[in-house]
KOLROTI-499884 format. One record per atom (N, C-alpha, C): residue number from 1; residue in one letter; x, y, z. Coordinates in steps of 0.001 Angstrom, whole numbers. Layout:
{node NUM; a; {X; Y; Z}}
...
# end
This chain:
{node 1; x; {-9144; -5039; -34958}}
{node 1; x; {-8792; -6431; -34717}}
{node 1; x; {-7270; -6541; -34714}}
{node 2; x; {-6858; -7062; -33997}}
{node 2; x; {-5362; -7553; -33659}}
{node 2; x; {-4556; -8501; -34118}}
{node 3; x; {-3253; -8628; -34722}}
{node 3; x; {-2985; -10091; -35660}}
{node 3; x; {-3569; -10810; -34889}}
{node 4; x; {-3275; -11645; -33864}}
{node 4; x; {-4103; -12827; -33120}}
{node 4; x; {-5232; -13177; -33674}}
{node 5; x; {-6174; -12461; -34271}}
{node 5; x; {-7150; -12396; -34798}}
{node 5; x; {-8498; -12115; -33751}}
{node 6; x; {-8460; -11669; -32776}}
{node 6; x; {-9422; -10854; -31954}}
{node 6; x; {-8993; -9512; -31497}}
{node 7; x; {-10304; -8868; -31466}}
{node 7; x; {-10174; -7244; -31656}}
{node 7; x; {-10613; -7249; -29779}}
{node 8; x; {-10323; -6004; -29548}}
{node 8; x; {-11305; -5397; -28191}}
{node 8; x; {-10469; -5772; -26883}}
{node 9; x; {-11202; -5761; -25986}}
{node 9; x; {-10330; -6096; -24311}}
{node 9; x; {-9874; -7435; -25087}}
{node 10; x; {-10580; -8872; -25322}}
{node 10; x; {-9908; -9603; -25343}}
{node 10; x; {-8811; -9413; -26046}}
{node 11; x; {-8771; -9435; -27377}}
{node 11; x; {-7627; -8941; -28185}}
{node 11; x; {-5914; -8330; -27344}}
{node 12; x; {-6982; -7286; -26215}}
{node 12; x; {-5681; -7005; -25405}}
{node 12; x; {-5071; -7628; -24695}}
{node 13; x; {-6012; -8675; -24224}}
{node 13; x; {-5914; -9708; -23078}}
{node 13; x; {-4622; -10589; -23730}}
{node 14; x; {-4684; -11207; -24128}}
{node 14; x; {-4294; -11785; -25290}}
{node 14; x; {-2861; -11304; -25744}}
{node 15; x; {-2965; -10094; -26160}}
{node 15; x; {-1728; -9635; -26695}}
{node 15; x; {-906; -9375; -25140}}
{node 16; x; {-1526; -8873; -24664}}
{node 16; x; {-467; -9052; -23046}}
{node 16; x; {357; -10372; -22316}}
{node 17; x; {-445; -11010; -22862}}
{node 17; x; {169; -12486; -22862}}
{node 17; x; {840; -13354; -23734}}
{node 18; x; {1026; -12242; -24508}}
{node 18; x; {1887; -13326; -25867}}
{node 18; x; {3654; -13641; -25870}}
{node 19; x; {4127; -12579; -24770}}
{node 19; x; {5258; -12834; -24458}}
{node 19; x; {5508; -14293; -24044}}
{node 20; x; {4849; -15068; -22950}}
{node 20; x; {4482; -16307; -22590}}
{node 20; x; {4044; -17253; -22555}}
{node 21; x; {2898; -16929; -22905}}
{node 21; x; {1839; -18015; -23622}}
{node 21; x; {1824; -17821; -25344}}
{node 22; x; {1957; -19119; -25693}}
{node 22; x; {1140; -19089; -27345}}
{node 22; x; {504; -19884; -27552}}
{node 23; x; {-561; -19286; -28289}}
{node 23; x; {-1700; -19728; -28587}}
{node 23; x; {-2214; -19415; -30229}}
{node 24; x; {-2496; -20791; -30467}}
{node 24; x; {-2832; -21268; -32007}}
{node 24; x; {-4625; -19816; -32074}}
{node 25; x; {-4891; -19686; -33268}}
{node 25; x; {-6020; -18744; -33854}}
{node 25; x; {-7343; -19446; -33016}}
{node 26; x; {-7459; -21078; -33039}}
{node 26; x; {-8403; -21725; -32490}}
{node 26; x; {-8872; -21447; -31414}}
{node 27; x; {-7235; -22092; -30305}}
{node 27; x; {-7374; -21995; -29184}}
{node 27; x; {-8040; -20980; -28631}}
{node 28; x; {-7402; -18872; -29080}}
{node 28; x; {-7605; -18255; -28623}}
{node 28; x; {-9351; -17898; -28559}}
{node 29; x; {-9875; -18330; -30087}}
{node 29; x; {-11269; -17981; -30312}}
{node 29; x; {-12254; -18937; -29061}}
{node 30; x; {-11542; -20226; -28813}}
{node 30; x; {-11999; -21300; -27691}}
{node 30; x; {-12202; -20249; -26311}}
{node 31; x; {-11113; -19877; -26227}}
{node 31; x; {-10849; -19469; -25083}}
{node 31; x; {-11405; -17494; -24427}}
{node 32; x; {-11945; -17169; -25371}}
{node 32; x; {-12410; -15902; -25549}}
{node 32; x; {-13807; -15404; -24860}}
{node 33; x; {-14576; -16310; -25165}}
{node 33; x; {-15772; -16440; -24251}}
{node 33; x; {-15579; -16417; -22920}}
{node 34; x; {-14611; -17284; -22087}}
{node 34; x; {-14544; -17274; -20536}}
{node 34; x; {-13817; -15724; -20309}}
{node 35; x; {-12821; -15326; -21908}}
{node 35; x; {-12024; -13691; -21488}}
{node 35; x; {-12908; -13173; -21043}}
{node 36; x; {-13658; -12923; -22104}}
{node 36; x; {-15052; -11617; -21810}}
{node 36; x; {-15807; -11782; -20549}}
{node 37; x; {-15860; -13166; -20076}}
{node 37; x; {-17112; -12989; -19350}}
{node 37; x; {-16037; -12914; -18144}}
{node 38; x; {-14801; -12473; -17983}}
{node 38; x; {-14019; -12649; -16655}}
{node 38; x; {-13998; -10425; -16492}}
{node 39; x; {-14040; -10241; -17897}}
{node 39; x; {-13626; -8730; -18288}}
{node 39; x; {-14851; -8272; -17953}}
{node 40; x; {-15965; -8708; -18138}}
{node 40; x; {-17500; -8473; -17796}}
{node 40; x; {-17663; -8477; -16132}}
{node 41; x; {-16608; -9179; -15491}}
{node 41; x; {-16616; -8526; -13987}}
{node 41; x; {-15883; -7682; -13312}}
{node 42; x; {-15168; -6774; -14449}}
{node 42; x; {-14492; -5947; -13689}}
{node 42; x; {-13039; -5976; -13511}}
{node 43; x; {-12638; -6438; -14708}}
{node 43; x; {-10960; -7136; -14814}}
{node 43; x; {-10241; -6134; -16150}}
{node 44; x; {-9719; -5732; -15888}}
{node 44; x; {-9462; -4539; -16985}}
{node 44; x; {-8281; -6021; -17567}}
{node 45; x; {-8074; -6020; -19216}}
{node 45; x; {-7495; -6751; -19701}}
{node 45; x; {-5867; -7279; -19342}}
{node 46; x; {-5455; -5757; -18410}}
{node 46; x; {-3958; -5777; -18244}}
{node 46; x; {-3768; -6687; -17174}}
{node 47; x; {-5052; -6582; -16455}}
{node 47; x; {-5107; -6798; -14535}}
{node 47; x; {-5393; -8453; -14763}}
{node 48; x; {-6346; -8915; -15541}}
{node 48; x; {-6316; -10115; -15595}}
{node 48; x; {-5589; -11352; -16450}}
{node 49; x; {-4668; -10068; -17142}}
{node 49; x; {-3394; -11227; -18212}}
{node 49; x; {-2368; -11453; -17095}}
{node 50; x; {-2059; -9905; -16531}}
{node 50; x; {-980; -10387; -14882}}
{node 50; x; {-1645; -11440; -14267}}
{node 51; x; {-3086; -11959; -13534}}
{node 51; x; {-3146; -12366; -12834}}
{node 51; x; {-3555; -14182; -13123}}
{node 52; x; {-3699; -14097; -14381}}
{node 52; x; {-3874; -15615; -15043}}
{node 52; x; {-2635; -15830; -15902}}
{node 53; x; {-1897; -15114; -16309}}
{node 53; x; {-664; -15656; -16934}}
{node 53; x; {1081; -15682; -16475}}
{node 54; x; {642; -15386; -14889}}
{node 54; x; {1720; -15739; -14347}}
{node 54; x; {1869; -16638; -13872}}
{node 55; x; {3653; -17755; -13482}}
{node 55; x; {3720; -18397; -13280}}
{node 55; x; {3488; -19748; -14280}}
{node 56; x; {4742; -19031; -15339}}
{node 56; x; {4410; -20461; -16192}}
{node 56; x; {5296; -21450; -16196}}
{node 57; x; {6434; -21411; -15546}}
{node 57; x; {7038; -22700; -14812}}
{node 57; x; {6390; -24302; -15134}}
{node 58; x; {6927; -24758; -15611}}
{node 58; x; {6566; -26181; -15689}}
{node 58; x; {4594; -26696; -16338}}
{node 59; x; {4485; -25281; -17159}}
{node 59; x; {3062; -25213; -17954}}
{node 59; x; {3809; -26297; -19193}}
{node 60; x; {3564; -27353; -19315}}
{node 60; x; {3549; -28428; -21030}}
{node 60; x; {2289; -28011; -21729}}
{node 61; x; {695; -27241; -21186}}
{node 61; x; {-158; -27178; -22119}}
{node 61; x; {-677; -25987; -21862}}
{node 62; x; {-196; -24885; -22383}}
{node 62; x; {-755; -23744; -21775}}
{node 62; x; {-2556; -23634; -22036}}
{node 63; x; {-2913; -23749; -23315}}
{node 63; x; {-4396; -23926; -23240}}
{node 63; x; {-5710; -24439; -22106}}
{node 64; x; {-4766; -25489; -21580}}
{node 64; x; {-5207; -26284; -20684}}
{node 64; x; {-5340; -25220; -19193}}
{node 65; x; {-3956; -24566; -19085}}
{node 65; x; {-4035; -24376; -17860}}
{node 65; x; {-4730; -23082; -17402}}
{node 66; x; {-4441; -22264; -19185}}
{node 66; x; {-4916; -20803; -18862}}
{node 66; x; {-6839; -20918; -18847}}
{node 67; x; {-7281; -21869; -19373}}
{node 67; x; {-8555; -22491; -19770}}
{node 67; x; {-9429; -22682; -17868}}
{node 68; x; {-8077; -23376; -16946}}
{node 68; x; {-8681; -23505; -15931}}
{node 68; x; {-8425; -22198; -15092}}
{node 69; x; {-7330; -21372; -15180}}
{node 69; x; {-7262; -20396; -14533}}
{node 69; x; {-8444; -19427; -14799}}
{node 70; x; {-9177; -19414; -15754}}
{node 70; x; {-9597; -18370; -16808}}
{node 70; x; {-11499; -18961; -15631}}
{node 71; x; {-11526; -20026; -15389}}
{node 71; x; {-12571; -20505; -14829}}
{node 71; x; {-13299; -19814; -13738}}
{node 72; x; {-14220; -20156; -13323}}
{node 72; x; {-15007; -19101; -12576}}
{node 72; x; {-14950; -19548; -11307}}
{node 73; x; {-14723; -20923; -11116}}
{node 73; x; {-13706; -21555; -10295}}
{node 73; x; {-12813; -21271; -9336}}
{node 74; x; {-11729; -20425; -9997}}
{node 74; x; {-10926; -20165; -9796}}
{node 74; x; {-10434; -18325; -9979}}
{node 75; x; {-11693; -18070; -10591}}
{node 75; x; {-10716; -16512; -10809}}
{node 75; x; {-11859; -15883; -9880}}
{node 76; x; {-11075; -14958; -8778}}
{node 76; x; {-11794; -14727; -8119}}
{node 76; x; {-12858; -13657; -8557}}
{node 77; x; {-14021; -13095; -8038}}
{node 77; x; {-14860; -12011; -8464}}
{node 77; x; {-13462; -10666; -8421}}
{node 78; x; {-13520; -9831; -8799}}
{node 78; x; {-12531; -8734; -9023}}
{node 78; x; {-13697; -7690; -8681}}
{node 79; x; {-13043; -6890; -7589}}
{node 79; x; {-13879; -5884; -7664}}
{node 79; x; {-13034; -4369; -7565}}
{node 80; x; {-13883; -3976; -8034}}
{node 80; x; {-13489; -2309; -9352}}
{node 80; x; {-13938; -1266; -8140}}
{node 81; x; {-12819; -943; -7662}}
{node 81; x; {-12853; 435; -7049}}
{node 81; x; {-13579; 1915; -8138}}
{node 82; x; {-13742; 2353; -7293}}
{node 82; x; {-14815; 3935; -8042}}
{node 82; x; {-14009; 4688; -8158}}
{node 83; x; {-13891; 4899; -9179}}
{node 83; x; {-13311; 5932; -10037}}
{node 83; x; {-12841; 7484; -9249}}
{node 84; x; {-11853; 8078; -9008}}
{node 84; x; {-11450; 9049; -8162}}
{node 84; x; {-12724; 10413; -9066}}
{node 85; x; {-13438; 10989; -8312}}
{node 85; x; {-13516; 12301; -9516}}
{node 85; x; {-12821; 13070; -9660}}
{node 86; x; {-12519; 13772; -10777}}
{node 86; x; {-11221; 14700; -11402}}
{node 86; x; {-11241; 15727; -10028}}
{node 87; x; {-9613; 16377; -10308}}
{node 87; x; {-9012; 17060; -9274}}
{node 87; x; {-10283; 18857; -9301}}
{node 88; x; {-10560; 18975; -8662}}
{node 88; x; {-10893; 20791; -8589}}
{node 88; x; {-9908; 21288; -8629}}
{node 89; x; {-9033; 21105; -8611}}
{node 89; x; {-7684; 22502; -8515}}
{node 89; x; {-7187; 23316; -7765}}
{node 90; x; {-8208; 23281; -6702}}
{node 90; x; {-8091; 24130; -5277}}
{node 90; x; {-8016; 23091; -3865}}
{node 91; x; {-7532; 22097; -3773}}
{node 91; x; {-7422; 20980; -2706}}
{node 91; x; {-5455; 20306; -3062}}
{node 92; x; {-5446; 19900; -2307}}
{node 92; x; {-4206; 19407; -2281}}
{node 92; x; {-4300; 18098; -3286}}
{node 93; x; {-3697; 18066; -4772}}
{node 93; x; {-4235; 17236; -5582}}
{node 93; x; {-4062; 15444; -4917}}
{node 94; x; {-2807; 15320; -4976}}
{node 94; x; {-2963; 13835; -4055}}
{node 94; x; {-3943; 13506; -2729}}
{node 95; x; {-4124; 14496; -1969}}
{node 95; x; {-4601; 13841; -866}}
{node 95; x; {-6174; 14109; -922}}
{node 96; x; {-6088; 15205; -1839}}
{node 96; x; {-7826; 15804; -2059}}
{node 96; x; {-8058; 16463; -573}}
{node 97; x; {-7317; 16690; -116}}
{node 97; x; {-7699; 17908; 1022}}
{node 97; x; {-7050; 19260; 1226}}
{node 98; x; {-8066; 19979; 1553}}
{node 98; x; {-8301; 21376; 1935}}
{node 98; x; {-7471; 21441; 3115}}
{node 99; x; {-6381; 22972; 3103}}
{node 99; x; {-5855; 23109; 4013}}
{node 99; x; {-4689; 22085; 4379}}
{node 100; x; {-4250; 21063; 3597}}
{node 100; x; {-3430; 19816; 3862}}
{node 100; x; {-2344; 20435; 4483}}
{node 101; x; {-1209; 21644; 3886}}
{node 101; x; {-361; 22026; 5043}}
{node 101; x; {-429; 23106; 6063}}
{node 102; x; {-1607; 22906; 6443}}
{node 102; x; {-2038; 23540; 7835}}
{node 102; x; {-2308; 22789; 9212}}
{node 103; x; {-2477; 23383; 9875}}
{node 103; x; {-2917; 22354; 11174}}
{node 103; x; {-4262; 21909; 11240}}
{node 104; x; {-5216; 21878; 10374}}
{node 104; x; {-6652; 21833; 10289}}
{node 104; x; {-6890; 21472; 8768}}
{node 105; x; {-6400; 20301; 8605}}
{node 105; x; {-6479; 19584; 6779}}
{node 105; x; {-8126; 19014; 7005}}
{node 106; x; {-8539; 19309; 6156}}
{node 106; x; {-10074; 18645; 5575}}
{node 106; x; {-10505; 18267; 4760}}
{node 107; x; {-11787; 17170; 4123}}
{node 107; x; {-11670; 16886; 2932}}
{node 107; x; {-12049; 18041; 2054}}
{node 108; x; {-11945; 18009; 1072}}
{node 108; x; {-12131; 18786; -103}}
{node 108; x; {-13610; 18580; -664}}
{node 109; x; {-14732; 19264; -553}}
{node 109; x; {-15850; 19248; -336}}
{node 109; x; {-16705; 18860; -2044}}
{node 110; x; {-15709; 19094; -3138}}
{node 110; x; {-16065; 18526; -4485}}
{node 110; x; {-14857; 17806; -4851}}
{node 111; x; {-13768; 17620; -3932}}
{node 111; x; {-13391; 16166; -4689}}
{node 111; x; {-13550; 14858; -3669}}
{node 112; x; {-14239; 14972; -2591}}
{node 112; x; {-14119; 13927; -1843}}
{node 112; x; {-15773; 13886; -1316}}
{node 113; x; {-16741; 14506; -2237}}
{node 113; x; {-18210; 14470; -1193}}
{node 113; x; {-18202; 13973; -629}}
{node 114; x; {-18592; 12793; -717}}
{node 114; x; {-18832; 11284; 395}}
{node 114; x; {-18164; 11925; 2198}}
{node 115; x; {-17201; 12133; 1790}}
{node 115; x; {-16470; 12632; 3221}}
{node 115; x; {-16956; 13694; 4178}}
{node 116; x; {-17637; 14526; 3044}}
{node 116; x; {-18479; 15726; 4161}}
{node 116; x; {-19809; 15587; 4160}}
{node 117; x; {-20119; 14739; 4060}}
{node 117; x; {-21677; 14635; 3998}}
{node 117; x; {-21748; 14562; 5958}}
# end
C-alpha cells in the first residue's frame, strides 16, 4: 500500500499523478473504483495517469474533472497490443528478421509465426 493510502495499479495510478493533481484520502478511495475498472480494460496505470491527468490549466476542482475524465464516457476503450515474443537470438533482434542484411530479409519463423504461416 502506498502513503495515498491505496496499494496496486491504482495506487500507481495515483502516485503518477500526484505531481498535479491532489487529492484528499476520500476523494482518492471515491475515485478508485472507475481507476480499476478503466485498468480492467487495458490501461497500464502509467498510460492512463498521462492520458487523464493532462492538461490541468484552469482545473478549480480536480476531483470533479478527473471523476469525468475517468468516465466511460469519455475514456476511450484502450486497446493492448500483443505482447512481442522474446527475441530467439538468431534473427535480427529489432526487426525479427532473418537474413535482414541481405538481399532476401524474411520473417523470423519463431519470433514472428503469424508471418510465415
Amino acid at each position: 500500500m502506498d502513503d495515498r493510502g491505496l496499494g496496486g495499479p491504482a495506487g500507481e495510478f495515483f502516485a503518477a499523478l500526484a505531481t498535479f493533481w491532489r487529492f484528499t484520502a476520500a476523494q482518492r478511495a471515491r475515485l478508485a473504483t472507475v481507476v480499476e475498472t478503466a485498468l480492467n480494460t487495458g490501461w497500464t496505470p502509467t498510460e492512463l495517469a498521462a492520458f487523464t491527468g493532462g492538461n490541468t490549466d484552469g482545473v478549480r476542482n480536480p476531483y470533479a474533472v478527473l471523476a469525468a475524465r475517468l468516465s466511460s464516457a469519455e475514456l476511450p476503450a484502450h486497446l493492448v497490443r500483443p505482447a512481442r515474443p522474446r527475441w530467439c537470438g538468431g534473427c535480427d533482434e529489432r526487426t525479427r528478421l532473418l537474413g535482414f542484411d541481405g538481399d532476401a530479409p524474411r520473417p523470423c519463423p519463431r519470433c514472428r509465426p503469424a508471418r510465415c504461416r
